[in-house]
N, C-alpha and C positions, 0 to 999 in steps of 0.2 A: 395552619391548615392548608395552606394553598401551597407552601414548599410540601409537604406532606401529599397532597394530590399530585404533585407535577414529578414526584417521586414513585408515585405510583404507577402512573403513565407513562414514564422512563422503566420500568421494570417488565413492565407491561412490551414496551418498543422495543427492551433488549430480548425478551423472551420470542417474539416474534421473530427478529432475527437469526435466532438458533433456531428456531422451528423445520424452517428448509432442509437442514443441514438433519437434526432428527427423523424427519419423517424420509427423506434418499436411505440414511442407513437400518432405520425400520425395516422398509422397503426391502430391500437387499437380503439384509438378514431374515429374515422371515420367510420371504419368497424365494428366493436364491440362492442363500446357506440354508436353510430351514434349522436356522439353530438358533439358541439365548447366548449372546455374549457374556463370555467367561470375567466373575467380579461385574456383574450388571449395579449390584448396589452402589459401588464407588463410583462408577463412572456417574451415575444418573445422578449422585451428591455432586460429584464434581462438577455436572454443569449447570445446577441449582447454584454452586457457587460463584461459576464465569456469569451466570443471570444476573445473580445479586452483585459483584463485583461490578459488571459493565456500567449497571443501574447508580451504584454510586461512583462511580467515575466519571460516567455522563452529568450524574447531577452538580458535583463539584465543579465540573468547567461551565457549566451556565450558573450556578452558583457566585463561582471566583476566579477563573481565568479568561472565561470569553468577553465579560463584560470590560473590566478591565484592560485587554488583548484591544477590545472595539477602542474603545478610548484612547488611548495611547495612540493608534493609530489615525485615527480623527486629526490629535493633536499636532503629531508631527508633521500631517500633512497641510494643518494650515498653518504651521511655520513655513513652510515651504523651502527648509534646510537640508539641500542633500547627504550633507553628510553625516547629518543624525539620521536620517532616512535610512541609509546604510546601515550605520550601526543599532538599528533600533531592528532592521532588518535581517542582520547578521544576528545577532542577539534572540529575536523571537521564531528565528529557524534553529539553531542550535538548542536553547531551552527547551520547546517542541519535543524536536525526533530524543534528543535522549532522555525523556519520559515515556515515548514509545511502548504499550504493551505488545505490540506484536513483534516489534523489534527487541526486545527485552527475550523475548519465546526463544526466537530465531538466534540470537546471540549465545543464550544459555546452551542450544542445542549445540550449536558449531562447540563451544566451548567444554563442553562434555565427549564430543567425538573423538576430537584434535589432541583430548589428554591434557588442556591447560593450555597448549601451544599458541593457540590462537585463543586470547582472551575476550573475555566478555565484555569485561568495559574499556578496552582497549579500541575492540570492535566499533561500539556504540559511539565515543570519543568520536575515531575516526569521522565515521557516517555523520556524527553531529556537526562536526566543523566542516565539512566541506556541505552539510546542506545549510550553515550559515552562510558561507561563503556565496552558495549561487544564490540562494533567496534575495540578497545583499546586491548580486550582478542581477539580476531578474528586478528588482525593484529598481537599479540604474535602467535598464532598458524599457520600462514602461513610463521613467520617466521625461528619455532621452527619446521616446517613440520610433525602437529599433525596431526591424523586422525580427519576428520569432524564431522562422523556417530559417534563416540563418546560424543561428546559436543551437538549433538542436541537430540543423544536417553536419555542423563542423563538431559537436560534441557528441554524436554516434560516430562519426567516421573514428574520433580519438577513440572511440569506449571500442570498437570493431578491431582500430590499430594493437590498444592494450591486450584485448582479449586472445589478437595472435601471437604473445609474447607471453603470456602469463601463464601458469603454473596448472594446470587440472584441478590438483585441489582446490584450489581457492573459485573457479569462473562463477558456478552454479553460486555458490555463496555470494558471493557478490553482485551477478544480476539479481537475486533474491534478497540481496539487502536494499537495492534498490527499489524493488516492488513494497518493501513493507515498512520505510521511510514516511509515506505519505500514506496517513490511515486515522484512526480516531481522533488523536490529538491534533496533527499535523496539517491537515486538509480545510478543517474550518477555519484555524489561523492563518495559513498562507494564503487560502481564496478568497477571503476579508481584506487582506492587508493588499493584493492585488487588483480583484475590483473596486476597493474604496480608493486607493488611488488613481487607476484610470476614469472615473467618475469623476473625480477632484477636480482633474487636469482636463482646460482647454483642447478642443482637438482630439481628445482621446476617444476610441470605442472600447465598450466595457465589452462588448465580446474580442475581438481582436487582439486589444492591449491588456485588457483585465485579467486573463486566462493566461496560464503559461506558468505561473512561478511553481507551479503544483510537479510541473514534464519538468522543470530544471531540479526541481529537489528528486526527483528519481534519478535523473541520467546521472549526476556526478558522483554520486555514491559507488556507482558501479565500476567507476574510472580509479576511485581511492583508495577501495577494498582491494584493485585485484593490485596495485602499487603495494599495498601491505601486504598482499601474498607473495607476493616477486620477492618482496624484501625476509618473510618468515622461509618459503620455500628455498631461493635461490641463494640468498645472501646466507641465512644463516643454518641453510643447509639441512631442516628439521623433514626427515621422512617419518609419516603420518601410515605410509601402507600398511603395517600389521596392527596398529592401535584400531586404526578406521576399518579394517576389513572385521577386526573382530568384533565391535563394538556391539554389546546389547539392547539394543533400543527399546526394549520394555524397559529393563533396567534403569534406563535412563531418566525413562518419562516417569517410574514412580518414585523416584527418590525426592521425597517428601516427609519433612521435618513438623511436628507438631507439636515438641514439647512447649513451653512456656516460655524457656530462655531463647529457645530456634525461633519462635515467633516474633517472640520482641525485637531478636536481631534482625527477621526479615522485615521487620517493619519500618527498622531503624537502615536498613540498605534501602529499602522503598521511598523512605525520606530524603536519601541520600540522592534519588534518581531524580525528585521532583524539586531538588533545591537550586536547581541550574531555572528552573520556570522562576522561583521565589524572586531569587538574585536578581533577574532582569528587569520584573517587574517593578520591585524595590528600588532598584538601580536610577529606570526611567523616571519614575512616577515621582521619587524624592530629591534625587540629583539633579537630573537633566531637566525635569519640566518643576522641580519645586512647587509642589505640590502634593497639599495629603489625599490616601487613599479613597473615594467616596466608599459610602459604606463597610468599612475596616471588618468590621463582629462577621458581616455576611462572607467579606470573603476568606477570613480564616478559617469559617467553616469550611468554603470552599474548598480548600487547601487539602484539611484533614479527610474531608471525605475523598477527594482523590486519592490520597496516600490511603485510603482503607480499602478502597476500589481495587487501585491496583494492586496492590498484594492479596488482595479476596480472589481477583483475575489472573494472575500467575499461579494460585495454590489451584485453582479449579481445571487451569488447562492439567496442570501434571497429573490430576485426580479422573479426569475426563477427558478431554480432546485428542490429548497424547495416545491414551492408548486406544481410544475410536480408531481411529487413523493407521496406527501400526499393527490390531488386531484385524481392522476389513484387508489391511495390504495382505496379511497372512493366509487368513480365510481366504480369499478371490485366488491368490496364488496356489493356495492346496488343489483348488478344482482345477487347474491344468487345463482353466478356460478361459483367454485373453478378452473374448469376445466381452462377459460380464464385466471383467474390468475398465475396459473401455469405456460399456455403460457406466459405470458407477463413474468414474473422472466425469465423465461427460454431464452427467445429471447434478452432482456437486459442485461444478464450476456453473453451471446453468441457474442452479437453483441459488445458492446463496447471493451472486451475483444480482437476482431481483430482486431479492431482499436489503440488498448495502445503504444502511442510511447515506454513505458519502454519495454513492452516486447517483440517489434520489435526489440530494440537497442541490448537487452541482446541476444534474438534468432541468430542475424546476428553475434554477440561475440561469440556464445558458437560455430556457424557452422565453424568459424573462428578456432578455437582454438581446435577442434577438428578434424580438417584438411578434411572438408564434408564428415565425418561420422553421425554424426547429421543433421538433414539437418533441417533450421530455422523456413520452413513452416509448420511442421509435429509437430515443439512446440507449434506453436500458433495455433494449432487446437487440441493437448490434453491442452492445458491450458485453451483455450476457452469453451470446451466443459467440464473440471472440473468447471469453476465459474459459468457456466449455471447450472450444476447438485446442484454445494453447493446452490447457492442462491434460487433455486425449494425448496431442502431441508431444505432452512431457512424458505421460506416462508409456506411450509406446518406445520414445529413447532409452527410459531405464530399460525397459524389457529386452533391446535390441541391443542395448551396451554400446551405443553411439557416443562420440566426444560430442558437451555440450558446445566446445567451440563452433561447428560449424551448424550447427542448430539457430544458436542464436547470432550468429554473424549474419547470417543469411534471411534469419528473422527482421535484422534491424536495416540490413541491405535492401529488401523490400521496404522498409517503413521508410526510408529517404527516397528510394524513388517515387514510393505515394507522395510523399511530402512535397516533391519538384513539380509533381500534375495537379494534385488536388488544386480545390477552389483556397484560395487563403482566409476567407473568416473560418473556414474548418480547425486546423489548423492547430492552433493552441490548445483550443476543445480537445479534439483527438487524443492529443497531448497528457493532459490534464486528465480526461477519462482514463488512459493506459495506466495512471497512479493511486485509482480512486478503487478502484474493482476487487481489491483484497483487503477484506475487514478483519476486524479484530478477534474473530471468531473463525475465518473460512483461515487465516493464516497459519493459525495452530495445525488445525488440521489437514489442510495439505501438503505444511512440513510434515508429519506425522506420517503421511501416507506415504511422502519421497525416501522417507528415510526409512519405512517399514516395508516396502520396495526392495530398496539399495540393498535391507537386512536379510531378507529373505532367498534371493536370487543367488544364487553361486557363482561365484566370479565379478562380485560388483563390491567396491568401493563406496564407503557409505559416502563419506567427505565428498569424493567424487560424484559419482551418481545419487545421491540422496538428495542433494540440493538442486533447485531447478526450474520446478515447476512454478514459484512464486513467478520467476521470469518470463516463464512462457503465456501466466494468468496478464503480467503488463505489455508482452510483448503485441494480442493478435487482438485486442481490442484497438488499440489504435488502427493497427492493418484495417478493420471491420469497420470503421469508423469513417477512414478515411477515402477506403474502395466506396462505400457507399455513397459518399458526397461525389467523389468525381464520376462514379455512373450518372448520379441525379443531376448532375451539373451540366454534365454531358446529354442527357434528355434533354433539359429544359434547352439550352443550345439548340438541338436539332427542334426545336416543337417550336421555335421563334424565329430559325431559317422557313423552315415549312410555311409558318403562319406568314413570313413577309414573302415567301414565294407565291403562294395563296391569293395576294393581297395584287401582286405584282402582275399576276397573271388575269385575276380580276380586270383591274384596272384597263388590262390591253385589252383585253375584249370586250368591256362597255365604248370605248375608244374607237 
């Protein structure tokens, strides 16, 4: 009964999160198109479906991966062996992101664009290993208690360097793969494994050193993705222009398979996604630390219900989110009025943003951990209000047919120099927020919308311009985050000169 109630309250938590995201496009449509969206019945199944799917997804990693995920972790940290650290670390970033539902979305799309060229799990692959890899360096330097602001100004200036070299097709996709990296699965394991070792460790602050490994699983993904475009585009010479300019993006979002054997197979690929989680855990738990699983029964359940989640959550976006997304792009484009559009980016990046279980979770950590100096509510309304400003600003670039290069170079060229003034326990936080702000719900459908965009405008490139906005939703919460700390930082400065000028002034005239 009590898994059974806590299932219900997860169903309950996933439904609330798509709520925002329902009631902006009600909203719109209603009042603004005054029309019903065409195929209203699938859609409305389809996101009965991402509810139910999310709900068992959720429940399977508190079920079978989170706890287990805690453990493991615990363990290796009071061996106090770095080199398993690493690889325990390398290992539970990797297993993580390619289980990814939003990256799984976002993969499938590029890979339905591109015509195959650019593969889906090739894709995933990629992103997977290089977020082992930094998770792995991110857990050396909270060991080693390296500065942060270090590793993320020298790994923008690279991602800023790459970006001037790389390929049009591929930029938007890959600062986009790096926004949706770190999201349902990814973010409760990495900022566990990160504040429980700064905890562990003498000397450490859980705010300072705790935070961070969440900003390195986004930044390097976007340095490896556009390395595989240099290498599809330049090397092996594949031009995408007529495929990508042509591409159907409704077509795309419904091709959806129901028969019996289609099912099984997707079920049997969906297994395939979460067998990189299984392995590791299996790996750690009976190799390296010899030892059996605590409660086995519970967490096979575990298991299966993820794998039924996530394939309920892929068949629901194609059914629903998908074409949300590319029918309001359509709609708002018909009226040949930028103004609404704007609105609607703007109130969708706003709204679902305060609803993001991740950025609840981390806001209620960082107030925690910084003993209510911070206070949780005050993040998730500059974070919200950065993903409302990025995703304005993506969608005014597709309209204008600007290169994303100098959007986002310029985007990230402001986030170093916040980075060089701000106060440094901000810092990581900031970080960490810019990766947390795109859920497993808002991701669907603001690809949907980039791409339904790209499809409808003349003279736009889907590949090119379709892809984008996920980056500009991680790029301006940081910005937002981080202007804010060094204004208030800067107050408090002048109100402590004041107060000892005050004091100073005092003093000579009792004198």
């Amino acid at each position: 009964m009590t898994d059974l109630r806590i299932f219900w309250e997860t169903l309950l938590h996933a439904g609330r999160n798509l709520l925002p995201i329902i009631v902006v496009v009600a909203v719109f449509q209603w009042l603004v198109l005054q029309s019903v969206p065409e195929g209203l019945g699938s859609i409305v199944v389809g996101l009965a479906i991402v509810v139910v799917g999310v709900a068992l997804f959720l429940q399977g990693l508190e079920m079978g991966i989170f706890p287990i995920g805690k453990s493991l972790s615990n363990a290796f940290a009071r061996r106090g062996s770095l080199p398993l650290l690493l690889a325990f670390g390398f290992s539970f970033g990797f297993a993580a992101v390619i289980a990814e539902p939003a990256l799984i979305a976002v993969a499938q799309q590029a890979e339905a664009i591109s015509n195959g060229h650019i593969e889906s799990l090739t894709l995933r692959l990629i992103i997977a290993s290089s977020v082992g890899l930094v998770v792995a360096l991110g857990v050396m330097r909270t060991v080693l208690g390296l500065p942060l602001h270090w590793f993320m100004i020298g790994g923008y200036l690279l991602v800023v360097t790459v970006t001037w070299f790389a390929p049009p097709e591929i930029v938007g996709l890959a600062y986009d793969s790096g926004g949706v990296t770190t999201n349902i699965v990814t973010v409760p394991l990495i900022a566990a494994l990160g504040m429980g070792l700064a905890a562990s460790i003498s000397g450490r602050s859980v705010l300072a050193d705790g935070f961070g490994l969440v900003a390195l699983a986004v930044m390097v993904p976007m340095i490896t993705v556009q390395a595989y475009g240099i290498y599809v585009f330049e090397i092996l010479e594949v031009d995408l222009s007529a495929s990508a300019a042509g591409f159907d993006a409704e077509a795309g979002a419904k091709e959806v398979r129901l028969g019996v054997s289609a099912i099984l197979g997707d079920l049997l690929t969906t297994v395939r996604d979460v067998l990189p989680i299984i392995a590791a855990v299996l790996f750690f738990q009976l190799v390296v630390l010899r030892q059996r699983i605590p409660h086995a029964r519970r967490v096979i359940v575990g298991f299966l219900l993820v794998v039924l989640g996530l394939y309920a959550f892929v068949l629901g976006l194609k059914l629903g989110l998908f074409p949300i997304g590319e029918r309001m792009a359509e709609q708002l484009i018909a009226r040949d009025n930028v103004v609404f559009l704007y609105l609607f980016a703007f109130a969708i990046g706003f709204a679902t943003t305060m609803a993001e279980p991740a950025l609840i979770a981390i806001g209620d950590q960082a107030e925690q951990a910084a003993r209510g100096e911070i206070r949780a509510s005050v993040i998730r309304m500059l974070v919200a209000l950065g993903v409302a400003i990025g995703i304005t600003i993506g969608v005014h670039r597709i309209l204008a047919g600007d290169s994303i290069h100098h959007y986002v170079m310029g985007g990230y060229l402001l986030v170093i120099l916040l980075t060089l003034i701000a106060p440094r326990y901000i810092i990581a936080l900031a970080y960490d927020l810019g990766g947390v702000t795109t859920s497993e719900v808002t991701v669907p459908l603001v690809t949907a919308l980039g791409i339904g965009l790209a499809t409808q405008i003349e003279g736009r490139n889907v590949l090119i311009d379709g892809f984008g906005l996920i980056a500009f939703a991680s790029i301006f919460p940081i910005v937002t985050v981080l202007a804010y700390a060094t204004v208030a930082d800067l107050a408090y400065r002048i109100r402590v000169r004041r107060a000892a000028s005050d004091e100073s002034t005092g003093e000579g005239v009792e004198s």
